[in-house]
N, C-alpha and C positions, 0 to 999 in steps of 0.2 A: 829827718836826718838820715841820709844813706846808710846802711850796713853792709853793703857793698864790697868783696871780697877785694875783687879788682877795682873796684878806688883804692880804697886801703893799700894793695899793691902799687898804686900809680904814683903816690902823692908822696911814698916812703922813697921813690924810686926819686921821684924830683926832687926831692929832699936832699937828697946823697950825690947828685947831682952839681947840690949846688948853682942853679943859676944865676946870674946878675939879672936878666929880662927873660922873665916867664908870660904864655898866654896858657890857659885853658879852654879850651872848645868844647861843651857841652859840657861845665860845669855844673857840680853839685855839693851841695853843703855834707863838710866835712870836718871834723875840729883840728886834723891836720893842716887844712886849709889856711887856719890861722897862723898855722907857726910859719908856712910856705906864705905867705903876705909879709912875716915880719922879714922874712932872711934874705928874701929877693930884693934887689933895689926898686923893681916894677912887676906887678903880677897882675894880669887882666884877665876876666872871666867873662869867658860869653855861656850867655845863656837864654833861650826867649820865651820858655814855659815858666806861667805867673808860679804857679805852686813852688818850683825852685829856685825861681827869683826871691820868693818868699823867706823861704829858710835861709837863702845863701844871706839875706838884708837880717834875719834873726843872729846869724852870726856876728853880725857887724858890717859884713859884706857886699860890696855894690857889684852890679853886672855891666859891661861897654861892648861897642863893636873894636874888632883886633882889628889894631892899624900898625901898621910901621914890622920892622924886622926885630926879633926876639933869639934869645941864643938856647931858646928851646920850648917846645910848645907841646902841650900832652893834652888825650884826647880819646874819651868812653864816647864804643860805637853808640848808636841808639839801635834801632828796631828795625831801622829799616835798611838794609844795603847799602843802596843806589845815594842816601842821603849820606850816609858813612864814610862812602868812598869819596864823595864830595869835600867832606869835611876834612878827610885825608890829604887829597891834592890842595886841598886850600891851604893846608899846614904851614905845606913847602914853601908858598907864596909869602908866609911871615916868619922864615928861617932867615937867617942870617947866611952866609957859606959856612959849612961845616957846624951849623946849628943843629939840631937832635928833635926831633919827632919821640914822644914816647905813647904805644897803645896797651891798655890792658884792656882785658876783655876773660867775661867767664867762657870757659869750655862750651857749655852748652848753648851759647848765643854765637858760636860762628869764629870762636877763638881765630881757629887753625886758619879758616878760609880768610880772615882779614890779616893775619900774619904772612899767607899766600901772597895778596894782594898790595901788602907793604913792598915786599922784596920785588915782585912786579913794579910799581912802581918807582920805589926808587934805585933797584938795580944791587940791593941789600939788603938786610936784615938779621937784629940778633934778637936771639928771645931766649927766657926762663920760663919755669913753670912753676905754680905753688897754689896751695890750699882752690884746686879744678881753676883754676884760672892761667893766662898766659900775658906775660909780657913781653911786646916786641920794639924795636926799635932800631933807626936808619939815620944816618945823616945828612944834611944839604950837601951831596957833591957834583962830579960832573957824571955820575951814572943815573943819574935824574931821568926820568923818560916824560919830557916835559909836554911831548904828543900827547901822552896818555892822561898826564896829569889836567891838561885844558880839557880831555873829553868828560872825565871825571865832574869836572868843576861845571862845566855843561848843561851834564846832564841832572847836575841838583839843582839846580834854575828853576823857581817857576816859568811856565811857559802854558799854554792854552793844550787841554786836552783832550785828544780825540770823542777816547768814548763818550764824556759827556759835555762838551766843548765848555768848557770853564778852566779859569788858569786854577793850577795844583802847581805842589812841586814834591819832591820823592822825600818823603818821613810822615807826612799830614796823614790824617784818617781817611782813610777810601779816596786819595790820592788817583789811583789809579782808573778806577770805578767808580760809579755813583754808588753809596751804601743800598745794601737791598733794601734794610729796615728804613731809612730815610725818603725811599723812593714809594715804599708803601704807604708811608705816611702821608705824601705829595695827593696818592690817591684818595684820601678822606678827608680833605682839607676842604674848608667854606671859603667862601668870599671875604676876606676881612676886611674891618674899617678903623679908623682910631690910628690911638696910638699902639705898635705890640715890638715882638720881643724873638728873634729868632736865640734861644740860649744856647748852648757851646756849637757855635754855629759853622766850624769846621771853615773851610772855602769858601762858604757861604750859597750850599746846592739850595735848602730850605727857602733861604729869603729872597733868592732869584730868582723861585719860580713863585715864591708869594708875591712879591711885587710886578711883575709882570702878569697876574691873573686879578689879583686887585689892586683897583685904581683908587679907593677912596681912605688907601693909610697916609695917615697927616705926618706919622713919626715911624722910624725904623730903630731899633735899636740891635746890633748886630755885638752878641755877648762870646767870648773866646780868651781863655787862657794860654793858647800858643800865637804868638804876634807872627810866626811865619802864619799860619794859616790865615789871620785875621787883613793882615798884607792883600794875600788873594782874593778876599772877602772883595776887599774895598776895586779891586777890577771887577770883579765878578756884576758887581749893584749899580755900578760906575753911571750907568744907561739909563736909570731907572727913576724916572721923577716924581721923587716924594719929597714933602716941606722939607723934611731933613733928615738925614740919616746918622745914625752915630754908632761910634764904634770904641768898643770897649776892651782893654785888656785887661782882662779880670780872672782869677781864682772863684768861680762861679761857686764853691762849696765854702769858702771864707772869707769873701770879700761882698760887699751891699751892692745888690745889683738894681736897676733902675725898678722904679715904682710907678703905682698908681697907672696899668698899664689893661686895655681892653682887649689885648689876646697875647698868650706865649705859647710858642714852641719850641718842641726839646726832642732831641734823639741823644738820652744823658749819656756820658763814659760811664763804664764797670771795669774799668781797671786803672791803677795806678802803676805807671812804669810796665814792666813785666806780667805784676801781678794782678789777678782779679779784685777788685774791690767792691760790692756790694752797697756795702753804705755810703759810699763817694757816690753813687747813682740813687741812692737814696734820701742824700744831703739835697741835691742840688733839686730834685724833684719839688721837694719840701721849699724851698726858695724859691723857685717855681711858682709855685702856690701864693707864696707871700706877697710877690710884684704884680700879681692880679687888682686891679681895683672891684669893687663889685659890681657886680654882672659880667667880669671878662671870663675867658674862657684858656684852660689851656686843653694844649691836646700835644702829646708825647709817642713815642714809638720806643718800644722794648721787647727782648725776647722775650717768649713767653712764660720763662719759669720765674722770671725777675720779679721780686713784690714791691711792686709800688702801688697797689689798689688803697692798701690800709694808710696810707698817707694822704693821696682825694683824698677819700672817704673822712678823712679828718680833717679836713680842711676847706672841702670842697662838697658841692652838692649837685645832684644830678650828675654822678659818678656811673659811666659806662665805657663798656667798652666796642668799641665802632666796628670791630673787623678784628678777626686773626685768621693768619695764611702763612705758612712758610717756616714759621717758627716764632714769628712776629704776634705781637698784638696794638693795634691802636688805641687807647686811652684818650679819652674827655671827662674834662670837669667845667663847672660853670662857680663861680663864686658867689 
């Protein structure tokens, strides 16, 4: 559950609002949420990371794609800009005329500069302040800069990326770039056969270049708790002829991931949201472990301070590690 200053701010604001049709755009579970479900005649929340789909369905909660026009739609940036902004101009697209956009955002994530970017936009903007946080807010008029708004929308598209020619789109993990630590991993990787396991597999850099180096995997299993990401996954392998390939949108730290598998790979998350989490990359390591059958192998990439030795090691035998450079280290276990 969020403790989130600026939700708490957002949701108090839609509240007092009063709408008849409300959307959320990067929805997250909240117990206001529920009272914002009972008072609106329609309330729809998007959202496509499993862990918050999770809690938001712990509430009682379902997630949908926004369709149709709404008399007001609110909306926490994420992480990344370029996707932010996107989410922004797409607001506009499910207002009504003279519908309301409402953003909160903490101070120290970019408050000001997306408050900037609102009144760009749409030609307006009002905002408060409270407990480091800010909230802004514009209406569908005709001050709309609806140029701006299609580049916006645009450019959070996935679309095929230069530096490492595979489709991404702006919020995903190393979006931009190949990860260094994923790209190091690429360099110590065998030949595989069987069945295996690319786990939180991002865009899918890991299993498109596993599948195109080995020909003899019978099964692919492609593991991702963001469905944007796992989307571009499924262009990325598109090419790539294995018996079968499957794709999962899973909470790899709390939901049963495919078994009885002869290799996985993993370049795990160490953070949740914002924050660092240590044992979220140590959960999933541990799962990891567990979708081996015996004798597979996995093999992971982490920085170097991160402990995941003592989890192999308890799990796993013929625990080593292949290579450190960079800050990196590459991990092998065999079952």
């Amino acid at each position: 559950m969020s403790e989130s200053p600026a939700l708490d701010l957002l949701l108090k604001a839609a509240l007092s609002a009063a709408p008849q049709r409300v959307a959320f755009i990067n929805a997250t579970a909240h117990p206001l949420l529920l009272e914002l479900t009972q008072h609106a005649s329609e309330c729809v929340l998007s959202q496509t990371f499993k862990p918050y789909i999770l809690e938001l369905k712990n509430l009682g909660l379902s997630v949908s794609d926004i369709e149709g026009q709404f008399d007001l739609v609110l909306l926490i940036p994420s992480k990344d800009k370029k996707q932010s902004l996107g989410w922004m101009a797409q607001a506009f697209e499910h207002l009504n005329d003279n519908g309301k956009l409402i953003v909160a955002c903490e101070n120290q994530y970019g408050a000001k500069s997306y408050e900037s970017a609102l009144k760009k936009l749409a030609g307006h903007a009002g905002s408060s302040s409270k407990s480091k946080c800010r909230l802004f807010s514009a209406k569908k008029i005709a001050t709309l800069n609806v140029t701006l708004q299609q580049q916006w929308v645009d450019e959070s598209k996935p679309n095929i990326i230069e530096s490492h020619g595979l489709w991404a789109q702006a919020g995903l993990f190393s979006w931009k770039t190949a990860d260094i630590g994923s790209q190091f991993l690429l360099k110590h990787l065998p030949v595989f056969q069987g069945k295996g396991m690319d786990l939180c597999c991002g865009y899918g850099l890991l299993a498109t270049h596993i599948l195109k180096a080995s020909q003899n995997i019978t099964h692919m299993h492609l593991v991702e708790a963001e469905s944007l990401a796992l989307e571009c996954a499924k262009k990325n392998v598109a090419e790539y002829d294995v018996t079968a390939v499957s794709f999962h949108h899973l909470d790899a730290a709390n939901e049963s991931l495919p078994k009885h598998l002869n290799f996985v790979v993993c370049n795990p998350p160490f953070h949740t949201g914002q924050n660092r989490d240590v044992e979220l990359g140590q959960t999933i390591v541990n799962k990891a472990c567990g979708a081996l059958t015996h004798g597979g192998e996995l093999y992971l990439v982490a920085n170097r301070q991160l402990p995941y030795e003592h989890i192999l090691k308890e799990y796993l035998r013929d625990v080593q590690c292949l290579a450190a450079g960079g800050g990196f280290k590459v991990l092998r276990g065999k079952k």
